[in-house]
Every structure is written in structure tokens, then in C-alpha cells.
N, C-alpha and C positions, 0 to 999 in steps of 0.2 A: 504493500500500500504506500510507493513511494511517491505515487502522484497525489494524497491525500492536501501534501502543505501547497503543492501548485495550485488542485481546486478551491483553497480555499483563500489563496491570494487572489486569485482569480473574481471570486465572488465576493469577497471580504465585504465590501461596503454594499452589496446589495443584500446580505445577512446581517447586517447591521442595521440596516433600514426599515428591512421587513421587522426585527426583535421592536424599534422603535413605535411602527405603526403596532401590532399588537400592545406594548405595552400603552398606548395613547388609551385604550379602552379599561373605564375604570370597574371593572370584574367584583366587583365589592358583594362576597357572598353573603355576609352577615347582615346586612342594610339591605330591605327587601325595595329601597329606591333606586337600587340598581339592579334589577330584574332584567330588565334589558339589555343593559349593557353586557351581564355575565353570560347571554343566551349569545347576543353577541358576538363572545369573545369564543365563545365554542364553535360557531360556524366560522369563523375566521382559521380555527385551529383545522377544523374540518376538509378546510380547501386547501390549506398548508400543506399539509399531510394525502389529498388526492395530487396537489403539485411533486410531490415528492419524490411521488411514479408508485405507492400504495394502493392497494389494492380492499374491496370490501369494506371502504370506508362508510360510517355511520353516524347518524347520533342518535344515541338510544337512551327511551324514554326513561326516567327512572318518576318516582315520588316525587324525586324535587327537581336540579338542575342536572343537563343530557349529561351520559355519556360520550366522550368518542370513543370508537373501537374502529381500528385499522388492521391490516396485515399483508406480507408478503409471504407468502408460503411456494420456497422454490423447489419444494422438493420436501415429502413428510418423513425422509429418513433422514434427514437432517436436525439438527438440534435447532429449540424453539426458544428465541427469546422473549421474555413479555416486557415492556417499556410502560412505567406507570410514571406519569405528572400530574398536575393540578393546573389549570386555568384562572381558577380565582385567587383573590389576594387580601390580603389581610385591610381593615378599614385605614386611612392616611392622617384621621387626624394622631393628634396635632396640628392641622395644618399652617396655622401659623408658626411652627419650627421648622419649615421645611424654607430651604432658600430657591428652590426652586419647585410649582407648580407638580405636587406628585404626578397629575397624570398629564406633563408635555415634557415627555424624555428630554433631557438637556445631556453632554457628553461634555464631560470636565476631567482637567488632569488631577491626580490629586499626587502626594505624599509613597504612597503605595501605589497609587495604576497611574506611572507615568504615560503611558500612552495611551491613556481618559480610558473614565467609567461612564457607563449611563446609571443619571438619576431619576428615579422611579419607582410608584411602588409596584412591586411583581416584579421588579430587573432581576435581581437574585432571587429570590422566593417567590413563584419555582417557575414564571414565565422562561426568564433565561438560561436555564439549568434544565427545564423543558424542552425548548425550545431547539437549545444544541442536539436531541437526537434528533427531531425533524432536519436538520439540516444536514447531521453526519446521512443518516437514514438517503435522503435525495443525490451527498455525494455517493455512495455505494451504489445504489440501482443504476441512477445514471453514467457512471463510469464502469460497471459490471464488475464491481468488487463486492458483492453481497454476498458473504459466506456462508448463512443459513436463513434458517424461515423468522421471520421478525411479527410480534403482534406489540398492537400499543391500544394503550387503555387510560385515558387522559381523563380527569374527573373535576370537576367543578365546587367542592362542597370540600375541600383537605383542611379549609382554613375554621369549617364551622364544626368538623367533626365528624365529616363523610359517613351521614348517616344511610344519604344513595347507593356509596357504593357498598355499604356491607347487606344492603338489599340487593344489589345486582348481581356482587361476585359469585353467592350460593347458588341464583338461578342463572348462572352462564359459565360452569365447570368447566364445560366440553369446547367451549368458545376461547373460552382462558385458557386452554391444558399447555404447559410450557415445561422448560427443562428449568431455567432460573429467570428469575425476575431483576429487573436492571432498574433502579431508581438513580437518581441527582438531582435532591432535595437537601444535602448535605455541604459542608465544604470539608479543606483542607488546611493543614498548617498552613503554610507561608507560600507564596508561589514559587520560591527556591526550596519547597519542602514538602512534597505530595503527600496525602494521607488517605487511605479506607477508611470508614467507620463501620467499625464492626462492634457497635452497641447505640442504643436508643433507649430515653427513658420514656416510662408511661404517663399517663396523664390522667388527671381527674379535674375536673372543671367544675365550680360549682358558684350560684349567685345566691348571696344572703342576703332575709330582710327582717329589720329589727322593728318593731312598730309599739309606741310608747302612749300617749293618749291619744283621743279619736280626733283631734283634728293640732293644728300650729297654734301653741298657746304664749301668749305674750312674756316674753324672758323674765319681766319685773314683776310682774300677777305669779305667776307660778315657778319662776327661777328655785332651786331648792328646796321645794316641796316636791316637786316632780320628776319623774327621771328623765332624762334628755336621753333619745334613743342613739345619738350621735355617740356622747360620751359614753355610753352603755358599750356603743360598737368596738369601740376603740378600746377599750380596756379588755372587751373578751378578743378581740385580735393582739392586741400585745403579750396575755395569755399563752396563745398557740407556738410561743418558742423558749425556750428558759435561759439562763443566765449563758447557757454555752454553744445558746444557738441549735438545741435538739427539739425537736418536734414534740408538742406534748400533749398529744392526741393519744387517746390509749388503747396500744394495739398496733401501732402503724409502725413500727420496726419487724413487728412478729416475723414477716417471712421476710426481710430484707437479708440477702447474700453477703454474707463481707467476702471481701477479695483476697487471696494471701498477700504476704509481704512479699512475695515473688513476684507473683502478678502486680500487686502497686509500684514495686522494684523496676519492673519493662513498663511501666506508664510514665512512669517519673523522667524514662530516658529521653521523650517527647522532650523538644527545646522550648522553653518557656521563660522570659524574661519577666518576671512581675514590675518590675521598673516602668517597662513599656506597657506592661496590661493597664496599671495605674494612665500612666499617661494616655492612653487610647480614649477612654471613656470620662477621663478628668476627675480621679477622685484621690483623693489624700490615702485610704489606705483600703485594701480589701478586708471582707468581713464574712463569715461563716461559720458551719458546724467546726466545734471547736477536733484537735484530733485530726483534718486533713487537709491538705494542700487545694488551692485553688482548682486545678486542674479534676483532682478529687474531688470539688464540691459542687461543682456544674457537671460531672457527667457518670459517676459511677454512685453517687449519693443522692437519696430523696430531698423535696423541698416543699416548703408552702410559702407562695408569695400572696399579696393581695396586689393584682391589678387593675383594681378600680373602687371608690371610695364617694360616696355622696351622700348628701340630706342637705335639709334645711336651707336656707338663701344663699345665691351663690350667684347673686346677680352686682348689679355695681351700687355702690355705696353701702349703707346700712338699715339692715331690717332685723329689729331684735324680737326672734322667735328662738322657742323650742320646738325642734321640728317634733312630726307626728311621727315620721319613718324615718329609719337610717340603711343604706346599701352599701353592699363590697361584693366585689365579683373576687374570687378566689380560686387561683390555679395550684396544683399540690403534682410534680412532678413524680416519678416513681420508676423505680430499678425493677428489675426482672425477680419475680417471683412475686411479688405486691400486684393483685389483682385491683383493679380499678376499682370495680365496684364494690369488691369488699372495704378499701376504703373509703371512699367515697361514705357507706351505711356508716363505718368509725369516725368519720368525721361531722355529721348527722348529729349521731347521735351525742356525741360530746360537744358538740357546739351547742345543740340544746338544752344539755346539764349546766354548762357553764354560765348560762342566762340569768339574769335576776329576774323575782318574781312580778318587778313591775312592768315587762315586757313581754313581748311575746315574739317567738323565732320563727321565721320562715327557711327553709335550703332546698333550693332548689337545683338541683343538677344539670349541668346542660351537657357536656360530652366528656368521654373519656378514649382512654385504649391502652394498650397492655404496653410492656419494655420489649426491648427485643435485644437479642447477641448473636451475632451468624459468623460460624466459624472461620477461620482462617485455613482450615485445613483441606480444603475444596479447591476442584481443578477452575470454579467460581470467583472465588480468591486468588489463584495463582494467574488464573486471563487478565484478573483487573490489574492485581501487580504487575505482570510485563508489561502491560498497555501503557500503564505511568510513566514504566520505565522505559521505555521506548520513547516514547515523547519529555521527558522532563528530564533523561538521563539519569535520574537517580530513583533507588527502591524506594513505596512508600510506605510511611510509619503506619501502623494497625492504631485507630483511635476511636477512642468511645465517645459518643457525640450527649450532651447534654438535651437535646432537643426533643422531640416526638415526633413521629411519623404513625399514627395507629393502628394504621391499617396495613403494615407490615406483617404482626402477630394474624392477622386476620388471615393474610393470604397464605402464610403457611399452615394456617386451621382448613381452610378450606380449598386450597388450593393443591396443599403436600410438596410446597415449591419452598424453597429457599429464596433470598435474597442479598442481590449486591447492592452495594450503596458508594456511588462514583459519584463523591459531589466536588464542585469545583468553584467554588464560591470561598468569600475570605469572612474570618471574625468581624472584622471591620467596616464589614458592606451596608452593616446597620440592618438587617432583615428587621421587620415590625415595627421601625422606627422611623422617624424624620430621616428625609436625606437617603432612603434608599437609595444601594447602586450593584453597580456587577461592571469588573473589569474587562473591556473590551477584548484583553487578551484572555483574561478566564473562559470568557463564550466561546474564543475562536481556539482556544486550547481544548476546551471538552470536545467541541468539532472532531480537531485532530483526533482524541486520543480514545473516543467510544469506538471506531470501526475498527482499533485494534483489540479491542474486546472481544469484538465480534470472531475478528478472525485468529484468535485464542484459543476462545471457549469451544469454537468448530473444532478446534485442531487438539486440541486436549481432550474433549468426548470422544472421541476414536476409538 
């Protein structure tokens, strides 16, 4: 595949352009005012993917937002890959922290992608991590370098909880049946430092509501007689961690894995500056479960954050109420062997012990999904390895990702497939933040380095 870097010099900026018009659509699958726009962003992927030289492209109906489902199938004795992305994208505000307009791509150079990123939300997550196999996908067929049957299964709903597809995957086994599954929703160390991830943590999502008397009572009439459902909140959320930073929800360590010292021993060899992590994000010092290293506490360790926080006025100047309700939307990360829903019921129900009696608890659950670890010791693993290494010259590090992908665990329940995870995205690109971006070189490097996947995994199935 040594004409790969010529076709993509070749095309380079009309792969660029195309990523740009795709990401102009704001796919916003949590905000049902963009309905439109995410149906959209599916038929645009639709036609991407018939341009591609794909075959049996569709979009299939599900509950909520389509499916795509594509495929090239050159031969059924050949090994099957399935390619899974996401279309939608996480909501942009903040929008006034963003210096530039989330959905009118702008290409800027920065510190890290001298030769410019696009900024946008969906640039990295997962439009242009997507995207790159649509494009490696169109270099292969049309150069006839396709070395096996290719299926792609592109889903709209990853950012709310892809509740479509764990409806669709059960009713389309025979449609899906593949040898390994190829995802690039992840990144890697540094662009001079390739890495797999070869772990995901699970997730439980859940929105609380505190509700104190039946309507907004004036702060001076019932100031300290009454209980302010704000203050309520806040005190049972400062609860949920103790002096060293452990979760203290009871129960929610029970099935957590500890990792030997061996194994933290090969994690710790990952290069990591704290100096610079500090500096990247601007904060005076990092903070965590007491007992492990940074590196250790965003991806092999559970957590409970609170991502969102409201009641009472919050408009401009001053309005002195005790509000009637208080909310917090709360995400609780989770390691492998920590089922979602079993915590999710412990943190229920402990949220509602913890309540005083002059309120009353709502929890509501909105999505979850299980951890996931896929070996290293697969001819899955060893295609993705050469493939780095062919393109980036050097082996890449095995690293456990902090993040979630859920529907991982699912495909190998229901599927009996394995999964790789070639992401090619940086720390720094800000995913779910202001200022989203995706280095220009990152997009046109996953280009390069999927279709030596391809012709790996062909050549190692033998």
C-alpha cells in the first residue's frame, strides 16, 4: 500500500473540505431542536459512504435516530470487518467560551498541530475519527487495494446513550456477523507516541432532584426556618467523597478489580509529564483518589463527578429566594466488573438515605454501559500494532482510556466479536469542551494508517 500517502496528497484538501462541510451540521442529539439537523447529518454520511464505491448502503429505521449500514463484501471467505462511528455530537455550549463559532469549522495552527486543526464541535469526537474510514474505505476500492469484506455501522445516539442501537444490534446479528470490530473514538499519547486502548471505563449517568417547599419563598420571611433545597444539595454532594477522595457510596468498590503492581508497573512506563498536564488545562495542582497516580485516576479507577448544578435565580442582578427545587446531573465513571446498573440502584439508594427529612429526593437515571479490556494478545492487536508502526515508525504503547464507549460491552454480548480501538485524536483537542478541534495531520494520518489494518488482519487470519 505504497500509493496510500500519494492518494492522499492527492486529495488532501478535498478530504478536508468534505470533514469541514459535514462538521458545519450541528448533529446535537441531546436537544431535540436539532432533529433535523442530526437526520441530516446521516444522509450526508449516507452518500459519503455510497461515494466511497460501498455497497448496500442504508439508513435504517430504528426508535429514535437512522442507522447507516454499508458494506463491501468481496469475497465471504475472507475476513469481515465491522467499522462503528457516531454522527452526533455532544451539545457546544458554553458557547460563549468558544473563540470561534462551534459549528463554522475554522483551521488554526496551534502549539501542538503546527500545521492547523479544525475547530468544531464533532472534529475529534467522533465526526473526524469517523470520518477517516470513509475516506481510507474510498482510497482502497478505488485504487483496488481492498483486502477483505468491510461492513460499517455509523449510529446517531453514542452521545445520549445509544439506546437505538442496543435495539438494533440484537435484531441484525446476521447483518452485523464480522470477525473484529474497528472503532476510532479514542486517541493517543502524543503524535510522536502512538497508543491502542485497550480499556474503557463504564458509565452511569444519573439527574437528581431535591425539592424543599411547594413553591420560591422569600429568603427574609423564611430564611432559617426553612430548608433551602440548594444548600440541602450541596452538602449531600460534598458527602459522596471523603477526606481522601474515595467514593462513599456503599457498595461501589464491591466488584472493583485492583490491578497488580506489575501491571501499574507497565502503565506507569507510558510518558507523562505532570508539569505539562498542569499546564495544558491551567490548574495549580492535580487532585484525586488518594493512593494513585494521575494517569491511574482517569482510566483504571472509578469516579463521581457532578456535571451540572442549578436552582433558584440565576438570572442578572438580584432576586432573594429560597428556591422550591435544586438539580445536579451526575456522571459516576466505572472499571470492569462494576455493572452499571447495579450501581446506579447503590447510588439511589444512598442518595436517598442521605437526605434530610425536610426534603424530598428524586434520581433519575438517564444512560449507562458496562467497562470494557480487549486483549493484547490477538492477531486484532498485533494488525493494529504494525499498522502504527508502519506509519509512525515506532511500536505503540497498550493504554487504558478513561472514557466510555458503551456499546462496546454490548457488541461482544451480542455480537461474540471483539474489539479494536485505533483512535487518533490528542488529550488536548478538548472533546466536550469549548474550542473543539482535530489535527489536520491526525485525520490524514488515520487515513494512512487504517488500510494497513486492513491488510494485516487479512494476512494474519490465514
Amino acid at each position: 500500500m505504497k500509493d496510500v500517502t500519494t492518494y492522499i496528497e492527492n486529495h488532501k484538501n478535498r478530504f478536508i473540505d468534505e470533514l469541514i462541510e459535514l462538521l458545519k451540521i450541528p448533529s446535537v442529539s441531546a436537544d431535540s431542536a436539532y432533529n433535523q439537523d442530526v437526520l441530516n447529518t446521516a444522509d450526508f454520511v449516507k452518500k459519503s459512504l455510497e461515494k466511497a464505491g460501498c455497497d448496500n448502503v442504508k439508513l435504517c429505521e430504528t426508535p429514535g435516530y437512522p442507522i447507516i449500514y454499508a458494506e463491501k463484501i468481496i469475497d465471504p471467505n475472507l475476513p469481515t470487518v465491522l467499522v462503528y462511528g457516531h454522527y452526533d455530537v455532544q451539545p457546544a455550549d458554553p458557547i460563549e467560551l468558544w473563540t470561534s463559532p462551534p459549528f463554522e469549522p475554522v483551521i488554526k495552527k496551534t502549539e501542538i498541530h503546527p500545521e492547523g486543526a479544525i475547530f468544531a464541535r464533532g472534529a475529534c469526537d467522533d465526526k473526524g475519527q469517523m470520518y477517516m474510514h470513509v475516506k481510507a474505505m474510498e482510497y482502497m476500492i478505488s485504487t483496488g487495494n481492498l483486502p477483505c469484506n468491510v461492513k460499517f455501522m455509523i449510529e446517531g445516539e453514542e452521545e445520549v446513550g445509544s439506546e437505538s442501537l442496543s435495539w438494533f444490534v440484537p435484531r441484525n446479528r446476521e447483518k452485523l456477523a464480522n470477525d473484529i470490530i474497528l472503532i476510532s473514538d479514542t486517541g493517543m499519547i502524543a503524535n510522536d507516541i502512538p497508543s491502542i486502548t485497550t480499556g474503557l471505563r463504564g458509565l452511569s449517568y444519573v439527574e437528581v432532584e431535591i425539592t424543599g417547599p411547594n413553591r420560591d419563598l422569600h429568603s427574609g420571611l423564611y430564611g432559617g426556618a426553612v430548608a433551602n433545597p440548594i444548600n440541602i444539595l450541596t452538602k449531600m454532594i460534598a458527602s459522596l467523597h471523603d477526606e481522601n477522595n474515595h467514593i462513599t457510596v456503599p457498595g461501589f468498590y464491591d466488584n472493583v478489580a485492583d490491578l497488580s503492581l506489575e501491571e501499574r508497573a507497565e502503565m506507569a512506563k507510558a510518558p507523562f509529564d505532570v508539569e505539562n498536564y498542569k499546564k495544558s488545562i491551567d490548574i495549580g495542582d492535580v487532585y484525586g483518589e488518594k493512593g494513585y497516580s494521575t494517569n491511574e485516576r482517569n482510566s483504571i479507577r472509578p469516579t463521581l463527578d457532578v456535571n451540572g448544578i442549578w436552582g433558584g435565580y440565576m438570572g442578572q442582578g438580584a432576586k432573594t429566594v429560597i428556591a422550591s427545587k435544586a438539580y445536579a446531573k451526575i456522571s459516576m465513571r466505572l472499571v470492569p466488573n462494576q455493572d452499571w446498573k447495579d450501581i446506579t440502584e447503590l447510588f439511589k439508594n444512598h442518595f436517598e438515605s442521605i437526605a434530610s427529612k425536610s426534603v424530598s429526593v428524586k434520581v433519575t437515571p438517564h444512560h449507562g454501559g458496562q467497562g470494557y479490556v480487549t486483549p493484547i494478545d490477538t492477531i486484532a492487536y498485533k494488525a493494529a500494532s504494525n499498522a502504527y508502526e508502519t506509519t509512525f515508525g515506532k511500536t505503540p504503547i497498550p493504554q487504558r482510556s478513561g472514557g466510555s464507549i458503551p456499546i462496546v460491552a454490548l457488541f461482544e454480548q451480542e455480537l461474540k466479536s471483539k474489539t479494536i480501538l485505533m483512535g487518533f485524536g490528542l488529550d488536548s483537542d478538548a472533546i466536550h469542551s469549548p474550542d473543539e478541534h482535530f489535527g489536520i495531520w491526525n485525520y490524514l494520518k488515520g487515513i494512512e494508517t487504517i488500510p494497513h489494518f486492513y491488510q494485516n488482519f487479512t494476512e494474519l487470519s490465514k
